[in-house]
N, C-alpha and C positions, 0 to 999 in steps of 0.2 A: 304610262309605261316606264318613263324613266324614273318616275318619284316611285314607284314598286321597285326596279332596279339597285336606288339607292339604300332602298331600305334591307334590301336582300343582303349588298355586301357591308351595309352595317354592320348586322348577323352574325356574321361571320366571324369577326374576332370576339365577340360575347360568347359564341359557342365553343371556340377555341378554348379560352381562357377558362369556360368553364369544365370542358375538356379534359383540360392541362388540374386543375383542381382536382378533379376527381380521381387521376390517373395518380397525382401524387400524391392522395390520400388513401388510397386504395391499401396501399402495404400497413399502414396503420392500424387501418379497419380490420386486414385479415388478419394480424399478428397479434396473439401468434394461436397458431391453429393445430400445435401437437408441444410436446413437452418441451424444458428451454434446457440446457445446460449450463453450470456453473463451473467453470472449470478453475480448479483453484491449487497453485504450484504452487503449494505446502502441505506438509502435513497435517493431517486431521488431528486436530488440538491445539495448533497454535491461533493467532489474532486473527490473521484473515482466513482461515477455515470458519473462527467459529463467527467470525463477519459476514460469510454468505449463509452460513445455516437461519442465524436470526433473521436474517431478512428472505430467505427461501421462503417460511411460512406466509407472511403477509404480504409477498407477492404472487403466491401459487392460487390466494385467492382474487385480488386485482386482476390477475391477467388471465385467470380461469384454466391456469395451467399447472401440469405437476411443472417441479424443479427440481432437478438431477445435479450434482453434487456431485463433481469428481476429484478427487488430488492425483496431480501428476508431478510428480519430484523429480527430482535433478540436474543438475549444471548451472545451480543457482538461480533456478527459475524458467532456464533458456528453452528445457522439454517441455514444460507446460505452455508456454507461450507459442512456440512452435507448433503445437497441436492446435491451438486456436487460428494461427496461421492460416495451417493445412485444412481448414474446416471453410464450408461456404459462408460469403460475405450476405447472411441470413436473417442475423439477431437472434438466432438459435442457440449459438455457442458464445458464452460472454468469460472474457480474462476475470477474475479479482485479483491484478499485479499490485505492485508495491514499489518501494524505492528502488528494487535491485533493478525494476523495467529501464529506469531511467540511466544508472550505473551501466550495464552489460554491456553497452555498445562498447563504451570504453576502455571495457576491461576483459574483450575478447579480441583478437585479433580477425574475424571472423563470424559471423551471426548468419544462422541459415534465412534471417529477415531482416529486416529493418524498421527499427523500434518507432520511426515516424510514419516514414511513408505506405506500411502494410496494416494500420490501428490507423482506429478512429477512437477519440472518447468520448463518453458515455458521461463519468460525471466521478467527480472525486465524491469518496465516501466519508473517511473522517478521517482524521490527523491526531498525535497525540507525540508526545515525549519519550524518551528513554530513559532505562536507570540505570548507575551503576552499583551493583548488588554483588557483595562479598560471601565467602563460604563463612559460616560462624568461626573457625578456628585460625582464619587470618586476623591475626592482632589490630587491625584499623579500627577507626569508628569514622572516620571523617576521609575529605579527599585529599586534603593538606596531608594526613597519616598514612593515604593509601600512596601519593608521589612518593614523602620519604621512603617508605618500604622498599617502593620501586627502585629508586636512587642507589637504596643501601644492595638491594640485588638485581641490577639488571641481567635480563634476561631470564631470569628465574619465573617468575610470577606466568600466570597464563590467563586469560579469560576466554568465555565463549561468547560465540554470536548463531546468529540462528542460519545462517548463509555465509560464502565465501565472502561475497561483499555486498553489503546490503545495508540498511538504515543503521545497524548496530556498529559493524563494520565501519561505517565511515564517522559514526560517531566516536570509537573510539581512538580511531584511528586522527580523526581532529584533536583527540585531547592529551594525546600521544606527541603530536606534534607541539601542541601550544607547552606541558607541562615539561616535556623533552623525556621524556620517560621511556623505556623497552621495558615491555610488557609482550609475553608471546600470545599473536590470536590464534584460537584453536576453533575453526569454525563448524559447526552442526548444520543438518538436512532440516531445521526448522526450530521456531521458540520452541516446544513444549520439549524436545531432548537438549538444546540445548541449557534449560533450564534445571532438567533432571541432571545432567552432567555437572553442573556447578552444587546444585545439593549434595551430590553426591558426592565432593569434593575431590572429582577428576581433573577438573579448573581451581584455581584461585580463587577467580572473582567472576560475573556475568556482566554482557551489554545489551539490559535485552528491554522488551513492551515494557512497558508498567504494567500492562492487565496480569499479563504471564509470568507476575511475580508479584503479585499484590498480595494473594491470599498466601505465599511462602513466607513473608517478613514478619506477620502479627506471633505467629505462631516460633519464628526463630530457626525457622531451614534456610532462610538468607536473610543478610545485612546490609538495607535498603541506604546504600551512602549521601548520593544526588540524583538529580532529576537532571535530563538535558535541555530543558524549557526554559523560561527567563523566568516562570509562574511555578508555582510548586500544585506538583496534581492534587487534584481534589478527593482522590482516592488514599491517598499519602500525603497531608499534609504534614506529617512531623519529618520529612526526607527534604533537605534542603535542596536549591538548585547549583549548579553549578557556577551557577554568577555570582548566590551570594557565598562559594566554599572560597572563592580568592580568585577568581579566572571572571571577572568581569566583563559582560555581552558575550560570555560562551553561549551558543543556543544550535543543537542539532535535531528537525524532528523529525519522525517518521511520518509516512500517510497512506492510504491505502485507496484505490480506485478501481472503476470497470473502462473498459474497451472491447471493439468490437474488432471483425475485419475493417478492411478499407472497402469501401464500394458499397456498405451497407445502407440500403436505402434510410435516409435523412427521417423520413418519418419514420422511419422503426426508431434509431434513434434516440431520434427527440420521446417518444415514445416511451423507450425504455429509463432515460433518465428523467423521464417527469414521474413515472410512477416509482423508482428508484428511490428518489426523492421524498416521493410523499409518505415511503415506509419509512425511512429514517425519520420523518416528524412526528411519527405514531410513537404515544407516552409509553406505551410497553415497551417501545423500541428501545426509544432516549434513555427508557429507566435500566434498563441492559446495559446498555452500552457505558451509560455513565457510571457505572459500578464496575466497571471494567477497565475507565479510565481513556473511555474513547471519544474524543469531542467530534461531533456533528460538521464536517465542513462540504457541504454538495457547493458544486457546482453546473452552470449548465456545458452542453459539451464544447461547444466555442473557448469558456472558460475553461476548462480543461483541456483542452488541447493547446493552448499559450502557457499555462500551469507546466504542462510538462516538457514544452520547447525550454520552458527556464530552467525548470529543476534540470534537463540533459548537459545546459551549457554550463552550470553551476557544479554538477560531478562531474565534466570534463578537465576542469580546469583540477577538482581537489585529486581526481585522479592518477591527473598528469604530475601534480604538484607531489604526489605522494608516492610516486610510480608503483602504483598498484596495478597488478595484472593475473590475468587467472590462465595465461599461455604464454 
Protein backbone atom coordinates (compact mmCIF):
# COMPACT_ATOMS: atom_id res chain seq x y z
CA UNK A 1 0.00 0.00 0.00
CA UNK A 2 2.67 2.32 0.68
CA UNK A 3 5.01 1.47 -2.36
CA UNK A 4 1.45 2.29 -4.51
CA UNK A 5 1.27 5.52 -2.37
CA UNK A 6 4.69 6.45 -3.40
CA UNK A 7 4.23 5.85 -6.76
CA UNK A 8 1.10 7.92 -6.93
CA UNK A 9 2.73 11.05 -5.72
CA UNK A 10 5.59 10.47 -7.97
CA UNK A 11 2.96 11.21 -10.64
CA UNK A 12 2.15 13.97 -9.67
CA UNK A 13 4.92 16.30 -10.71
CA UNK A 14 5.37 14.28 -14.20
CA UNK A 15 1.68 15.24 -14.82
CA UNK A 16 2.27 18.56 -13.68
CA UNK A 17 5.12 19.31 -15.77
CA UNK A 18 3.56 17.88 -18.33
CA UNK A 19 0.54 19.91 -17.81
CA UNK A 20 2.47 23.02 -17.61
CA UNK A 21 3.86 22.05 -21.35
CA UNK A 22 1.01 21.71 -22.83
CA UNK A 23 -0.74 24.84 -21.34
CA UNK A 24 2.28 26.80 -22.70
CA UNK A 25 2.30 25.44 -25.95
CA UNK A 26 -1.18 25.70 -26.54
CA UNK A 27 -1.11 29.62 -27.79
CA UNK A 28 1.33 28.42 -30.30
CA UNK A 29 -0.59 25.71 -31.59
CA UNK A 30 -3.80 27.88 -31.90
CA UNK A 31 -1.93 30.88 -33.42
CA UNK A 32 -3.12 32.23 -35.14
CA UNK A 33 -6.68 31.28 -35.97
CA UNK A 34 -8.03 34.67 -37.94
CA UNK A 35 -6.09 37.33 -39.91
CA UNK A 36 -2.71 39.11 -38.22
CA UNK A 37 -2.25 42.73 -38.82
CA UNK A 38 0.77 44.75 -39.85
CA UNK A 39 0.69 47.89 -38.58
CA UNK A 40 3.08 50.13 -40.17
CA UNK A 41 3.70 54.04 -39.12
CA UNK A 42 4.62 55.16 -42.62
CA UNK A 43 3.57 55.74 -45.44
CA UNK A 44 2.80 53.36 -48.16
CA UNK A 45 6.12 53.60 -50.33
CA UNK A 46 8.63 54.09 -48.12
CA UNK A 47 11.35 51.08 -46.74
CA UNK A 48 9.43 49.68 -43.90
CA UNK A 49 5.91 49.84 -45.79
CA UNK A 50 7.47 48.02 -48.56
CA UNK A 51 9.37 45.78 -45.70
CA UNK A 52 6.07 44.38 -44.44
CA UNK A 53 4.42 43.86 -47.85
CA UNK A 54 7.42 41.54 -48.94
CA UNK A 55 7.31 39.49 -46.21
CA UNK A 56 3.21 39.58 -45.94
CA UNK A 57 3.18 37.16 -48.76
CA UNK A 58 5.48 34.36 -47.52
CA UNK A 59 4.10 34.54 -44.27
CA UNK A 60 0.27 34.64 -45.04
CA UNK A 61 1.22 31.22 -46.23
CA UNK A 62 3.52 29.83 -43.11
CA UNK A 63 0.92 30.79 -40.89
CA UNK A 64 -2.14 29.98 -43.00
CA UNK A 65 -3.34 33.36 -42.52
CA UNK A 66 -4.42 36.61 -44.56
CA UNK A 67 -2.02 39.69 -43.48
CA UNK A 68 -3.68 43.04 -43.18
CA UNK A 69 -1.39 45.86 -43.91
CA UNK A 70 -2.12 49.23 -42.30
CA UNK A 71 -0.15 52.69 -42.29
CA UNK A 72 -0.94 54.83 -39.53
CA UNK A 73 1.00 58.18 -39.65
CA UNK A 74 1.77 60.75 -37.47
CA UNK A 75 3.79 62.45 -34.48
CA UNK A 76 6.75 60.72 -35.94
CA UNK A 77 5.50 57.42 -35.43
CA UNK A 78 4.10 57.99 -31.88
CA UNK A 79 0.05 57.16 -33.53
CA UNK A 80 0.94 54.12 -35.07
CA UNK A 81 2.64 52.78 -32.18
CA UNK A 82 -0.07 53.83 -29.89
CA UNK A 83 -2.52 51.83 -31.83
CA UNK A 84 -0.64 48.85 -31.24
CA UNK A 85 -0.51 49.88 -27.61
CA UNK A 86 -4.21 50.05 -27.47
CA UNK A 87 -4.72 46.64 -29.18
CA UNK A 88 -4.79 43.15 -27.20
CA UNK A 89 -1.42 41.68 -25.88
CA UNK A 90 -2.64 38.82 -28.88
CA UNK A 91 0.18 38.57 -31.66
CA UNK A 92 -2.69 39.80 -33.69
CA UNK A 93 -1.48 43.32 -34.20
CA UNK A 94 2.54 43.36 -34.79
CA UNK A 95 4.51 47.21 -34.99
CA UNK A 96 7.11 47.40 -37.98
CA UNK A 97 8.95 50.53 -35.88
CA UNK A 98 12.24 51.83 -36.58
CA UNK A 99 14.86 54.07 -35.25
CA UNK A 100 12.32 56.91 -34.45
CA UNK A 101 10.81 53.82 -31.59
CA UNK A 102 14.03 54.21 -29.95
CA UNK A 103 14.49 58.28 -30.22
CA UNK A 104 10.63 59.26 -29.05
CA UNK A 105 10.86 58.83 -25.55
CA UNK A 106 13.55 61.38 -25.57
CA UNK A 107 12.23 63.69 -27.75
CA UNK A 108 8.66 63.90 -26.27
CA UNK A 109 8.19 65.31 -23.12
CA UNK A 110 5.29 62.82 -22.70
CA UNK A 111 4.43 59.44 -24.51
CA UNK A 112 0.86 57.97 -24.06
CA UNK A 113 3.33 54.56 -23.47
CA UNK A 114 6.40 53.50 -22.79
CA UNK A 115 8.64 52.35 -25.55
CA UNK A 116 10.22 49.49 -22.98
CA UNK A 117 7.91 48.48 -20.54
CA UNK A 118 4.42 48.25 -22.93
CA UNK A 119 6.62 45.97 -26.22
CA UNK A 120 7.87 43.06 -26.32
CA UNK A 121 10.40 42.22 -29.43
CA UNK A 122 9.84 40.03 -31.79
CA UNK A 123 13.04 40.24 -33.85
CA UNK A 124 14.97 42.88 -35.79
CA UNK A 125 14.52 42.66 -39.52
CA UNK A 126 17.32 44.37 -41.33
CA UNK A 127 19.54 47.20 -41.00
CA UNK A 128 21.24 49.25 -43.62
CA UNK A 129 22.88 52.76 -44.15
CA UNK A 130 21.93 56.30 -45.25
CA UNK A 131 22.75 58.65 -48.06
CA UNK A 132 23.44 61.88 -48.38
CA UNK A 133 21.82 62.71 -51.78
CA UNK A 134 21.92 66.20 -53.42
CA UNK A 135 19.17 68.09 -55.91
CA UNK A 136 21.27 68.03 -59.37
CA UNK A 137 21.56 71.85 -59.59
CA UNK A 138 23.47 72.08 -56.09
CA UNK A 139 27.00 72.69 -57.54
CA UNK A 140 28.67 69.66 -55.06
CA UNK A 141 29.90 66.36 -56.18
CA UNK A 142 31.60 65.42 -52.91
CA UNK A 143 31.07 65.97 -49.01
CA UNK A 144 34.33 68.08 -48.54
CA UNK A 145 32.08 70.43 -51.58
CA UNK A 146 28.83 70.05 -49.92
CA UNK A 147 30.63 71.51 -46.08
CA UNK A 148 32.35 74.34 -48.06
CA UNK A 149 28.87 75.20 -49.63
CA UNK A 150 27.48 74.98 -46.35
CA UNK A 151 30.44 77.26 -44.69
CA UNK A 152 29.99 79.73 -47.51
CA UNK A 153 26.00 79.90 -46.69
CA UNK A 154 25.00 79.03 -43.48
CA UNK A 155 21.63 78.61 -42.87
CA UNK A 156 20.72 78.78 -46.47
CA UNK A 157 20.86 75.05 -47.61
CA UNK A 158 17.97 72.71 -46.47
CA UNK A 159 17.55 68.95 -46.61
CA UNK A 160 14.87 66.56 -45.93
CA UNK A 161 14.31 63.59 -43.73
CA UNK A 162 11.44 61.32 -43.73
CA UNK A 163 10.37 61.96 -39.91
CA UNK A 164 10.88 64.85 -37.40
CA UNK A 165 13.57 62.71 -35.80
CA UNK A 166 14.41 59.45 -36.91
CA UNK A 167 17.52 57.40 -38.49
CA UNK A 168 17.89 60.35 -41.13
CA UNK A 169 17.52 62.97 -38.58
CA UNK A 170 19.96 61.89 -36.44
CA UNK A 171 22.26 61.09 -38.96
CA UNK A 172 22.38 64.27 -40.22
CA UNK A 173 22.22 65.77 -37.40
CA UNK A 174 25.60 63.86 -36.23
CA UNK A 175 27.42 65.12 -39.26
CA UNK A 176 26.10 68.57 -38.56
CA UNK A 177 27.78 68.33 -35.50
CA UNK A 178 31.22 66.59 -36.35
CA UNK A 179 31.64 69.00 -39.84
CA UNK A 180 30.13 72.14 -37.78
CA UNK A 181 27.92 73.08 -40.44
CA UNK A 182 24.04 74.80 -40.47
CA UNK A 183 22.13 73.13 -42.69
CA UNK A 184 18.10 73.74 -42.21
CA UNK A 185 16.25 70.06 -41.59
CA UNK A 186 13.07 70.16 -43.30
CA UNK A 187 11.41 67.15 -42.20
CA UNK A 188 8.51 64.85 -44.15
CA UNK A 189 5.58 62.31 -43.12
CA UNK A 190 7.91 59.53 -44.55
CA UNK A 191 10.87 58.46 -47.26
CA UNK A 192 8.97 58.31 -50.45
CA UNK A 193 7.74 62.36 -49.98
CA UNK A 194 10.58 63.13 -48.60
CA UNK A 195 12.35 62.00 -51.42
CA UNK A 196 9.95 63.49 -53.93
CA UNK A 197 10.61 66.84 -52.20
CA UNK A 198 14.34 66.87 -52.78
CA UNK A 199 13.75 65.84 -56.68
CA UNK A 200 11.70 68.28 -56.74
CA UNK A 201 14.13 70.75 -55.54
CA UNK A 202 11.93 72.03 -52.63
CA UNK A 203 15.14 70.81 -50.53
CA UNK A 204 18.73 71.26 -51.24
CA UNK A 205 19.90 68.00 -50.66
CA UNK A 206 18.15 64.62 -48.79
CA UNK A 207 19.13 62.19 -45.68
CA UNK A 208 17.28 59.38 -46.61
CA UNK A 209 17.45 54.90 -47.16
CA UNK A 210 19.56 53.89 -49.76
CA UNK A 211 16.70 51.76 -51.29
CA UNK A 212 14.47 55.16 -51.49
CA UNK A 213 16.89 56.71 -53.61
CA UNK A 214 18.77 54.14 -55.51
CA UNK A 215 16.73 53.87 -58.50
CA UNK A 216 16.78 58.35 -58.58
CA UNK A 217 20.83 58.46 -58.82
CA UNK A 218 21.52 56.25 -62.16
CA UNK A 219 18.98 58.17 -63.88
CA UNK A 220 20.24 61.81 -62.47
CA UNK A 221 17.05 63.05 -60.30
CA UNK A 222 19.69 62.98 -57.24
CA UNK A 223 23.31 63.25 -56.56
CA UNK A 224 24.25 60.23 -54.60
CA UNK A 225 27.30 62.06 -52.43
CA UNK A 226 28.22 59.36 -49.30
CA UNK A 227 26.84 56.48 -47.66
CA UNK A 228 26.67 56.55 -43.62
CA UNK A 229 28.29 53.05 -43.28
CA UNK A 230 31.98 52.30 -42.75
CA UNK A 231 31.17 49.85 -46.17
CA UNK A 232 29.87 51.43 -49.28
CA UNK A 233 26.42 49.78 -50.36
CA UNK A 234 26.36 47.12 -52.60
CA UNK A 235 23.56 48.70 -54.34
CA UNK A 236 25.80 51.98 -54.95
CA UNK A 237 29.10 51.01 -55.08
CA UNK A 238 30.40 54.15 -56.91
CA UNK A 239 29.00 56.52 -53.75
CA UNK A 240 31.68 56.68 -51.27
CA UNK A 241 31.31 56.49 -47.50
CA UNK A 242 31.60 59.10 -45.35
CA UNK A 243 34.75 57.78 -43.57
CA UNK A 244 36.60 57.58 -46.69
CA UNK A 245 35.00 61.65 -47.76
CA UNK A 246 37.50 63.09 -44.76
CA UNK A 247 35.24 62.39 -41.47
CA UNK A 248 36.99 59.12 -40.51
CA UNK A 249 34.92 56.21 -38.14
CA UNK A 250 31.76 58.47 -39.12
CA UNK A 251 29.03 55.63 -39.13
CA UNK A 252 25.26 56.26 -38.58
CA UNK A 253 22.75 53.32 -39.47
CA UNK A 254 19.34 52.76 -39.73
CA UNK A 255 17.27 49.45 -38.91
CA UNK A 256 13.94 48.27 -38.95
CA UNK A 257 12.02 45.64 -36.61
CA UNK A 258 8.72 43.97 -35.06
CA UNK A 259 7.18 44.14 -31.64
CA UNK A 260 4.39 43.17 -30.06
CA UNK A 261 2.40 44.22 -26.71
CA UNK A 262 3.82 43.40 -23.36
CA UNK A 263 2.10 40.23 -21.96
CA UNK A 264 2.07 38.63 -25.28
CA UNK A 265 2.15 35.08 -24.64
CA UNK A 266 6.15 33.86 -25.16
CA UNK A 267 5.01 31.21 -27.48
CA UNK A 268 3.22 33.46 -29.77
CA UNK A 269 6.25 35.20 -29.68
CA UNK A 270 9.00 32.97 -30.19
CA UNK A 271 6.54 31.86 -32.86
CA UNK A 272 6.19 34.74 -34.74
CA UNK A 273 9.96 35.60 -34.85
CA UNK A 274 11.00 32.04 -35.94
CA UNK A 275 8.88 32.16 -38.78
CA UNK A 276 9.67 36.03 -39.25
CA UNK A 277 12.97 34.81 -39.65
CA UNK A 278 12.77 32.09 -41.84
CA UNK A 279 10.90 34.51 -44.61
CA UNK A 280 13.74 36.77 -44.46
CA UNK A 281 16.02 33.57 -45.50
CA UNK A 282 13.75 32.72 -48.49
CA UNK A 283 16.11 33.70 -51.91
CA UNK A 284 13.09 35.63 -53.34
CA UNK A 285 13.17 37.39 -50.19
CA UNK A 286 17.11 38.20 -49.86
CA UNK A 287 16.95 38.88 -53.61
CA UNK A 288 14.31 41.81 -52.94
CA UNK A 289 15.62 43.11 -50.35
CA UNK A 290 19.23 43.19 -51.48
CA UNK A 291 18.29 45.15 -54.51
CA UNK A 292 17.08 47.52 -52.31
CA UNK A 293 19.88 47.85 -50.25
CA UNK A 294 18.56 46.02 -47.27
CA UNK A 295 21.04 43.71 -45.34
CA UNK A 296 19.47 40.73 -43.45
CA UNK A 297 20.04 41.21 -39.54
CA UNK A 298 17.18 38.90 -37.51
CA UNK A 299 17.50 38.38 -34.27
CA UNK A 300 15.81 36.31 -31.74
CA UNK A 301 13.59 38.28 -29.24
CA UNK A 302 15.95 38.26 -26.11
CA UNK A 303 18.25 39.77 -28.68
CA UNK A 304 16.32 42.23 -29.56
CA UNK A 305 15.11 43.49 -26.77
CA UNK A 306 18.98 44.37 -25.24
CA UNK A 307 19.35 45.69 -29.07
CA UNK A 308 16.94 48.11 -28.28
CA UNK A 309 17.77 48.83 -24.47
CA UNK A 310 21.04 50.02 -26.23
CA UNK A 311 20.15 51.85 -29.20
CA UNK A 312 17.39 54.02 -26.25
CA UNK A 313 20.61 54.68 -24.10
CA UNK A 314 22.79 55.56 -27.22
CA UNK A 315 19.90 58.31 -28.68
CA UNK A 316 19.54 59.57 -25.11
CA UNK A 317 22.61 60.62 -24.81
CA UNK A 318 22.88 62.12 -28.92
CA UNK A 319 19.55 63.68 -27.96
CA UNK A 320 20.44 65.33 -24.92
CA UNK A 321 23.84 66.24 -26.49
CA UNK A 322 21.95 67.83 -29.47
CA UNK A 323 19.08 69.22 -27.62
CA UNK A 324 16.65 68.02 -29.87
CA UNK A 325 13.07 68.04 -29.10
CA UNK A 326 9.71 67.70 -30.73
CA UNK A 327 7.86 69.85 -27.55
Amino acid sequence: MKKMNKNKYLQIPIFLSAAAFFVGAAPAQEYPNRPIRFLVPFPAGGQTDTLARVLAAPLSKTLGQNIVIENRTGANTVIGTEQVFRSPADGYTVLFMATSFTVNPFAHSKLPYDALKDFTGVTRLIYNSMIFCTHPSLPVKNMKELVALAKARPGQLTWAVSSVIGGGRIAGELFKDVAKIDIVNVPYGGGAPSVIAAIGGHTSMLVGNVFECVQHIPNGKLRGIAVTSLKRADSLPQVPTIDESGWPGFESLNWFGTVVRAGTPRAIVEKLSSEIGKALQLPDVREVLAKQGMNVGVMNPEQFDAYIRNEMARNEKILKRLNLKLD
